[in-house]
MIVEXPA-180216 format. One record per residue: residue number from 1; residue in three letters; x, y, z of N, C-alpha, C in turn. Coordinates in nm, 2 decimals. Example, Ala and Ser with C-alpha at 12.3 -4.5 7.8 and 13.67 -1.06 7.14 Angstrom:
ATOM   seq   type     n.xx     n.yy     n.zz    ca.xx    ca.yy    ca.zz     c.xx     c.yy     c.zz
ATOM     1    ALA     1.32    -0.57     0.78     1.23    -0.45     0.78     1.32    -0.33     0.78
ATOM     2    SER     1.28    -0.22     0.71     1.37    -0.11     0.71     1.29     0.00     0.79
//
This chain:
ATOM   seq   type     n.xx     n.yy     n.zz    ca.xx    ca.yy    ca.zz     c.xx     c.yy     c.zz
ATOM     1    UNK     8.78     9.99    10.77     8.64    10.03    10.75     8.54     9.93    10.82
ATOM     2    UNK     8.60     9.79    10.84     8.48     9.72    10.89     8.45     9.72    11.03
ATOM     3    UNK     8.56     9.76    11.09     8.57     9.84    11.26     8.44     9.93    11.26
ATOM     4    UNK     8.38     9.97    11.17     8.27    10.12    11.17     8.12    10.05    11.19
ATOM     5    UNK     8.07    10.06    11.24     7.91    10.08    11.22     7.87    10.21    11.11
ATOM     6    UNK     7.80    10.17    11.03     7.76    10.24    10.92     7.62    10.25    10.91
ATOM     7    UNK     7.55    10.41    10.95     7.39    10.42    10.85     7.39    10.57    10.82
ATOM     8    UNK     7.25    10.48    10.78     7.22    10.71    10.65     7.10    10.72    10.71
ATOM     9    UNK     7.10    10.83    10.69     6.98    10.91    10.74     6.95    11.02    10.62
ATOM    10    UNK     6.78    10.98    10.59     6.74    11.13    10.47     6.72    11.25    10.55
ATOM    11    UNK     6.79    11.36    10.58     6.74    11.46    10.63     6.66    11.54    10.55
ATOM    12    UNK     6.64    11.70    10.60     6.53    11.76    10.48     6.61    11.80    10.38
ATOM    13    UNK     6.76    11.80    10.41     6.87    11.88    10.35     6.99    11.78    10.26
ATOM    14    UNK     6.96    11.69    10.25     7.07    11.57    10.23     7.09    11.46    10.34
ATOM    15    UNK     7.18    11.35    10.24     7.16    11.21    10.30     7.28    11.24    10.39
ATOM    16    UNK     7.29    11.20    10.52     7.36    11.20    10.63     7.39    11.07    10.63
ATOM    17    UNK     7.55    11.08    10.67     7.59    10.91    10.68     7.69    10.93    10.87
ATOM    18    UNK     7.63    10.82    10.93     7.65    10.80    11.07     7.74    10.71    11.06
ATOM    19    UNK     7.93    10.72    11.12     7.98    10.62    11.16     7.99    10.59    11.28
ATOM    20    UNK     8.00    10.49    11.35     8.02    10.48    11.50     8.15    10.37    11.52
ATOM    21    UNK     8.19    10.37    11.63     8.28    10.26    11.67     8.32    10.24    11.82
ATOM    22    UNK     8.29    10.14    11.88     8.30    10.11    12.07     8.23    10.21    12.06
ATOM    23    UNK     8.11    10.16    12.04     7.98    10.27    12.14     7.95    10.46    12.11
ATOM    24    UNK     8.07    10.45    12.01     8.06    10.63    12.03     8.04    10.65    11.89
ATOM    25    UNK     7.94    10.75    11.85     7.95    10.85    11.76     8.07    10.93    11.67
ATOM    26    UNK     8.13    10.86    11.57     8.27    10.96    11.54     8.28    11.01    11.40
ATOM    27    UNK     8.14    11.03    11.34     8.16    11.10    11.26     7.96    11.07    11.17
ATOM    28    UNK     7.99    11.21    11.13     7.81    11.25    11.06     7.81    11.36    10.98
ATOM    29    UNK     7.83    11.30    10.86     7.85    11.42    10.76     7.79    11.37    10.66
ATOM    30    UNK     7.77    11.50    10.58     7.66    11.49    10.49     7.74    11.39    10.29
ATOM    31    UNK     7.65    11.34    10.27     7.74    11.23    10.16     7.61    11.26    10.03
ATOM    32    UNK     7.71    11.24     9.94     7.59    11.22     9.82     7.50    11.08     9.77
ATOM    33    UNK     7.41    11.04     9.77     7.34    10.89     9.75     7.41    10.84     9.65
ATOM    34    UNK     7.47    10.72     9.69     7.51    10.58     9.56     7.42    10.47     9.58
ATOM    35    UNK     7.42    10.40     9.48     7.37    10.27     9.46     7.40    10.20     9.54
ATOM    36    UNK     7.52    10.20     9.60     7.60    10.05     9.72     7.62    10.16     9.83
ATOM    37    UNK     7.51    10.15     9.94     7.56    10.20    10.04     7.56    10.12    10.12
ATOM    38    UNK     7.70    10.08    10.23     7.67     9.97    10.33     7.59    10.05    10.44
ATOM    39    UNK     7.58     9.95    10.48     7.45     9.97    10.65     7.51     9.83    10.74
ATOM    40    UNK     7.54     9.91    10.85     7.58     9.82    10.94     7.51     9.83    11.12
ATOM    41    UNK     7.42     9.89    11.14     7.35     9.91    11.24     7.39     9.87    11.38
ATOM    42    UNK     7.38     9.95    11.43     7.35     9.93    11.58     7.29    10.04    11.70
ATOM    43    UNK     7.30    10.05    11.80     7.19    10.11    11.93     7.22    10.24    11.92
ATOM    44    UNK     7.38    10.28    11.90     7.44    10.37    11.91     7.40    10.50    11.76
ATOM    45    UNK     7.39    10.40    11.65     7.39    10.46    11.55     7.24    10.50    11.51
ATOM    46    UNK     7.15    10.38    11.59     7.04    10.39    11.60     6.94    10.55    11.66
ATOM    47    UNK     7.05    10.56    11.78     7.04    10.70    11.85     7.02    10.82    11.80
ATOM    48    UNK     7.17    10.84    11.72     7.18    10.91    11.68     7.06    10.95    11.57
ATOM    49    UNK     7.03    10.86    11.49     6.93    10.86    11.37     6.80    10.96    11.44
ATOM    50    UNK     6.76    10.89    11.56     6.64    10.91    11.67     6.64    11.09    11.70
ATOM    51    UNK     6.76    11.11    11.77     6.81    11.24    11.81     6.77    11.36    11.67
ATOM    52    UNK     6.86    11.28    11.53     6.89    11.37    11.34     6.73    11.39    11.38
ATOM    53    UNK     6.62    11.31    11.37     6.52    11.34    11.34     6.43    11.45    11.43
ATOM    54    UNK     6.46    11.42    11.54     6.43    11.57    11.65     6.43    11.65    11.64
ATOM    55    UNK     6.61    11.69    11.64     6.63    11.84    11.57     6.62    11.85    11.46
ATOM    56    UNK     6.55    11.79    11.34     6.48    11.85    11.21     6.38    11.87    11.23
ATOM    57    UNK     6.30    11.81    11.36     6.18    11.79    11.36     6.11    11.95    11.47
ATOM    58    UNK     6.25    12.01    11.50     6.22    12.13    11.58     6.20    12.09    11.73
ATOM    59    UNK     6.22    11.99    11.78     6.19    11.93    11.91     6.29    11.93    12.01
ATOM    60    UNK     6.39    11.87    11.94     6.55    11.84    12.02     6.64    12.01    11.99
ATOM    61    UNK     6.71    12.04    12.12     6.83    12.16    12.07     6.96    12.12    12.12
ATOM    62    UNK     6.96    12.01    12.19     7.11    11.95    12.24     7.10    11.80    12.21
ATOM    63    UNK     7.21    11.79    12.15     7.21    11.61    12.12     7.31    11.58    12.25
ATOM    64    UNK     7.26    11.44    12.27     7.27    11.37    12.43     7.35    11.20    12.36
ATOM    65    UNK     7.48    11.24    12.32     7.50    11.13    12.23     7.66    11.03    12.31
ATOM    66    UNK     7.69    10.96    12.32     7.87    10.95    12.34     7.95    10.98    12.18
ATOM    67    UNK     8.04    11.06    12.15     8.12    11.08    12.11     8.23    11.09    12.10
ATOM    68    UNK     8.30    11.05    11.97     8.43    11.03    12.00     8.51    11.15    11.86
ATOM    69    UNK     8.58    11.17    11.86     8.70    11.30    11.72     8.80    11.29    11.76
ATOM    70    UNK     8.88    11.24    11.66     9.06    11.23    11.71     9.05    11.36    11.65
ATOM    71    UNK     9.17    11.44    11.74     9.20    11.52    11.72     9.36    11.62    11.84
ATOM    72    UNK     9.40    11.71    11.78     9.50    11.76    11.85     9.42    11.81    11.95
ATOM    73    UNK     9.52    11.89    12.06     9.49    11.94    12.22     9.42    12.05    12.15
ATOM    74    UNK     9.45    12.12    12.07     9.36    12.29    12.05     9.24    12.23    11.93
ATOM    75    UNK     9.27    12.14    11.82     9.15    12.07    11.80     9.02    12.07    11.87
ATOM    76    UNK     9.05    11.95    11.99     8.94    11.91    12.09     8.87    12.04    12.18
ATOM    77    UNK     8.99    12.19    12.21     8.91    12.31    12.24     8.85    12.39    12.15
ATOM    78    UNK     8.88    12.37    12.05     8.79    12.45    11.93     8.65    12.36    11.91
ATOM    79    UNK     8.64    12.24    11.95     8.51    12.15    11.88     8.45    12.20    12.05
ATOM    80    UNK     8.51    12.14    12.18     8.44    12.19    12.27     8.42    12.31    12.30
ATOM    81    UNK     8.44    12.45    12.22     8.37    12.55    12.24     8.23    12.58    12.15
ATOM    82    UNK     8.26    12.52    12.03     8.12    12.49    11.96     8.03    12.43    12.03
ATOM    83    UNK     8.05    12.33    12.11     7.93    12.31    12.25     7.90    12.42    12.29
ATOM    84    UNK     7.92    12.49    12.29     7.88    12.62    12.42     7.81    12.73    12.31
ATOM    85    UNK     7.81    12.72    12.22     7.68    12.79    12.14     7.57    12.75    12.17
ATOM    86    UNK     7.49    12.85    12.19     7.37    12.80    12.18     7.31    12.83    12.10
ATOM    87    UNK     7.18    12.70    12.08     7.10    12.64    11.99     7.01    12.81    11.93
ATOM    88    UNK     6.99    12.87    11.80     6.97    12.93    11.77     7.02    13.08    11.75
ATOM    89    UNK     7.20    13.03    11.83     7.27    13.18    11.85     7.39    13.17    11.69
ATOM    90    UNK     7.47    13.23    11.69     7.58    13.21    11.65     7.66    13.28    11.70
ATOM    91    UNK     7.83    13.23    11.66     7.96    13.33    11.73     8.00    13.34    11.62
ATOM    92    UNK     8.13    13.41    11.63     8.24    13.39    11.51     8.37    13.35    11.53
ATOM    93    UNK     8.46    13.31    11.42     8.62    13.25    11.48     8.63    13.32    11.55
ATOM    94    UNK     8.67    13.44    11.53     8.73    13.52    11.66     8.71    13.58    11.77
ATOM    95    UNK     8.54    13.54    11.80     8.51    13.49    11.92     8.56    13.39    11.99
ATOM    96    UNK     8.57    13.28    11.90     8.62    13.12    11.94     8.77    13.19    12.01
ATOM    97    UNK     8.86    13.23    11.94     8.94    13.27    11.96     9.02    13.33    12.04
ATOM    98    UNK     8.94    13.41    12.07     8.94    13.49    12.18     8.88    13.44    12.29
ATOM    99    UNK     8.82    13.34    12.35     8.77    13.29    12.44     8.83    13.14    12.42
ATOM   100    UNK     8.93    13.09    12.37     9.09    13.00    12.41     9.20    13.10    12.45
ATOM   101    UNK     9.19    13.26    12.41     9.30    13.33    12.45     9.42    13.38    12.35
ATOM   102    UNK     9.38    13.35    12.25     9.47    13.44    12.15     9.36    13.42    12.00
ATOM   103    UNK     9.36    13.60    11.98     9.30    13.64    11.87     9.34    13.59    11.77
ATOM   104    UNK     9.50    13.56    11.75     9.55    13.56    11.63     9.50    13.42    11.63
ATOM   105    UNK     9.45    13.36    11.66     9.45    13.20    11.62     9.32    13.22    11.52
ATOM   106    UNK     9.27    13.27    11.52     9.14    13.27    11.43     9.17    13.23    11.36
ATOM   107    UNK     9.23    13.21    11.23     9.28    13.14    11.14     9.26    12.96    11.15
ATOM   108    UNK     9.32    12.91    11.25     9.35    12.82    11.30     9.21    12.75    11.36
ATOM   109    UNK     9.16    12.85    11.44     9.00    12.78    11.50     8.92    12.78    11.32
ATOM   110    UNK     8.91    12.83    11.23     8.80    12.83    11.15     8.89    12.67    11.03
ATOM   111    UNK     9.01    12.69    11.08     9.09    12.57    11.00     9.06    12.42    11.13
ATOM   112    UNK     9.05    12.45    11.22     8.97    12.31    11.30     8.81    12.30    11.29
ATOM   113    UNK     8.72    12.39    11.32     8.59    12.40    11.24     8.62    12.32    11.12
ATOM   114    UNK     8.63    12.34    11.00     8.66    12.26    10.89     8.70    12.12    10.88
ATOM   115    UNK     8.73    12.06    10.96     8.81    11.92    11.05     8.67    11.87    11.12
ATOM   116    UNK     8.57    11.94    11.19     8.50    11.85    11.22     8.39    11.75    11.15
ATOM   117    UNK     8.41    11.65    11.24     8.36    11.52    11.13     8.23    11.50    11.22
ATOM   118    UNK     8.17    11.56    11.31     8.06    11.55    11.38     7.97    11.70    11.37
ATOM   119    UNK     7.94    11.66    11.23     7.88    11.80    11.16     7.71    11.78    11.24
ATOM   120    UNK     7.64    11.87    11.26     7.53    11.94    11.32     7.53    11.87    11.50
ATOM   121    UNK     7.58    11.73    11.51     7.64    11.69    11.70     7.69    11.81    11.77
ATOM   122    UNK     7.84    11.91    11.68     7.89    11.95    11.71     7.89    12.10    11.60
ATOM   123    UNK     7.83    12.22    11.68     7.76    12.24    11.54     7.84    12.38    11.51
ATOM   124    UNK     7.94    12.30    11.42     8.01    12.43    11.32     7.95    12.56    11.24
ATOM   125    UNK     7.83    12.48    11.21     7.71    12.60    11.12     7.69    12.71    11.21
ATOM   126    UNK     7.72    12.71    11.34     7.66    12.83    11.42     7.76    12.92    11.39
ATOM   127    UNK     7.90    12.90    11.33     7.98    13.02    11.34     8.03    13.08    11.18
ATOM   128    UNK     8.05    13.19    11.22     8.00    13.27    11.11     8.14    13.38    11.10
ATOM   129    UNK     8.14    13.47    11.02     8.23    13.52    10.99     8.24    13.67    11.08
ATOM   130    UNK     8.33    13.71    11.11     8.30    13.90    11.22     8.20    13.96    11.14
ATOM   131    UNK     8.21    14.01    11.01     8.12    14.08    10.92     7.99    13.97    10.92
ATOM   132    UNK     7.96    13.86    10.98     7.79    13.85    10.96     7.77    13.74    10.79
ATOM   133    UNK     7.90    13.71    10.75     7.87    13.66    10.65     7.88    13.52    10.68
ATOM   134    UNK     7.81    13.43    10.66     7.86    13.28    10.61     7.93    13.24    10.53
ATOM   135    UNK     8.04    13.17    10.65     8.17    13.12    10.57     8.21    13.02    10.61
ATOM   136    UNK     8.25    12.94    10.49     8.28    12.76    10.48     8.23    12.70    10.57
ATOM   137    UNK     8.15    12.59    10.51     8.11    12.49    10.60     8.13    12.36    10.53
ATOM   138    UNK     8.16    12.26    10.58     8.18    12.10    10.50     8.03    12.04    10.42
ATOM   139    UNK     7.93    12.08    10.48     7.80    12.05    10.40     7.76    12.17    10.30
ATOM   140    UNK     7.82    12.25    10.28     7.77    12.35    10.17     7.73    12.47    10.28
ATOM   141    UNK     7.74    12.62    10.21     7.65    12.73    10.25     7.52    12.69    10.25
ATOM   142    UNK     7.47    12.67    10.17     7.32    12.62    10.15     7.26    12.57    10.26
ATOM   143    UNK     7.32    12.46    10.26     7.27    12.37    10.43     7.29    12.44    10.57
ATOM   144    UNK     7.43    12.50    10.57     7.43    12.61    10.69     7.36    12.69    10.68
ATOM   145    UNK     7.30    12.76    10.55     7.21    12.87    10.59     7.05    12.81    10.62
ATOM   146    UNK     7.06    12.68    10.56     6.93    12.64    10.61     6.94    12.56    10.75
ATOM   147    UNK     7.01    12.55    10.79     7.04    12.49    10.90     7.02    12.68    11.07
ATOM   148    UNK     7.10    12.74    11.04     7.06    12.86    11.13     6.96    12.89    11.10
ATOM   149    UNK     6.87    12.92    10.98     6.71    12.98    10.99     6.62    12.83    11.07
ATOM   150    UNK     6.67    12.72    11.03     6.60    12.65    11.09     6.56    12.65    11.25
ATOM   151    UNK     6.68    12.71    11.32     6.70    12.70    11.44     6.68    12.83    11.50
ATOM   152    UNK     6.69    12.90    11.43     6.60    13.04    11.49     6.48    13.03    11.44
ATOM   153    UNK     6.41    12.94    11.35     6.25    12.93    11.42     6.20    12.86    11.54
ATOM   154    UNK     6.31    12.76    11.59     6.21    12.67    11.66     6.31    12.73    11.79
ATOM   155    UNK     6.38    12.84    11.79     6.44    12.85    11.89     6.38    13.01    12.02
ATOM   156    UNK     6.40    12.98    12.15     6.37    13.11    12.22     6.46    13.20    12.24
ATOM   157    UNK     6.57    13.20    12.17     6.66    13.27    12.17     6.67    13.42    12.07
ATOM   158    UNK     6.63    13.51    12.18     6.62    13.67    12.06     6.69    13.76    12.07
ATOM   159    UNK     6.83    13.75    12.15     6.93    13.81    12.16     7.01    13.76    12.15
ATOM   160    UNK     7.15    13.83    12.11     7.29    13.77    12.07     7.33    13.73    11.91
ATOM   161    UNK     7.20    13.74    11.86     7.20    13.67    11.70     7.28    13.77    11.60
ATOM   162    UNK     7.37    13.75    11.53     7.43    13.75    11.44     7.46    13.72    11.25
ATOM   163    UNK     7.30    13.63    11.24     7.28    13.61    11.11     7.12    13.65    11.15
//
């Protein structure tokens, strides 16, 4: 643990806790407030904080961060296809799916979705279920559904939308 740079961040939605380690971003997910929270600061985690407040603030639509997610070979293409959403759209697993090349994996991309530890960096909330419903997210429905309305207000995107 003491390898980590540690901070929080109050979003409008819940307290966000930033770990970093050698310079990169490797994890931002949402935590419940205790009494002993360490803080260990630095430039990188600093960033990030800078960036959280943007995109709550409606200003930022792509975070410009170094990052790091251990993860398997189909892992790291499921989180890199979540880059390619764009800010105010959504897809579904089996979009994801089907754009690595086999449908049946759906299963599997919505079970790495769930794995990511670089929650709104890498933004799992955009994808959604084929029927249009919101399904599983690590920060709550709640937060994903306030998290996509948030982004289709401040967003120019008026096609493609799905929720």
């Amino acid at each position: 643990m003491s390898n980590y740079f540690i901070s929080h961040y109050q979003s409008p939605i819940g307290l966000i806790e930033i770990k970093s380690k050698d310079e990169k971003i490797c994890s931002v997910l949402f935590i419940e407030p205790t009494n002993s929270l360490l803080e260990s600061d630095n430039k990188v985690n600093q960033e990030c904080i800078s960036q959280l407040q943007a995109y709550f603030n409606g200003t930022l639509t792509h975070f410009n961060l170094p990052t790091e997610q251990s993860g398997t070979p189909f892992q790291n293409k499921v989180w890199n296809e979540l880059l390619k959403i764009e800010y105010g759209s959504t897809t579904t697993y089996l979009e994801i799916a089907k754009k690595l090349g086999d449908e049946k994996s759906v299963r599997a991309v919505g079970t790495c979705n769930g794995k990511n530890q670089l929650l709104i960096l890498f933004p799992c909330h955009r994808v959604i279920g084929s029927n249009g419903n919101l399904t599983g997210y690590a920060g709550g429905l709640k937060r994903k559904e306030w998290l996509l309305k948030h982004e289709i207000k401040f967003s120019k995107v008026k096609e493609g939308r799905l929720f």
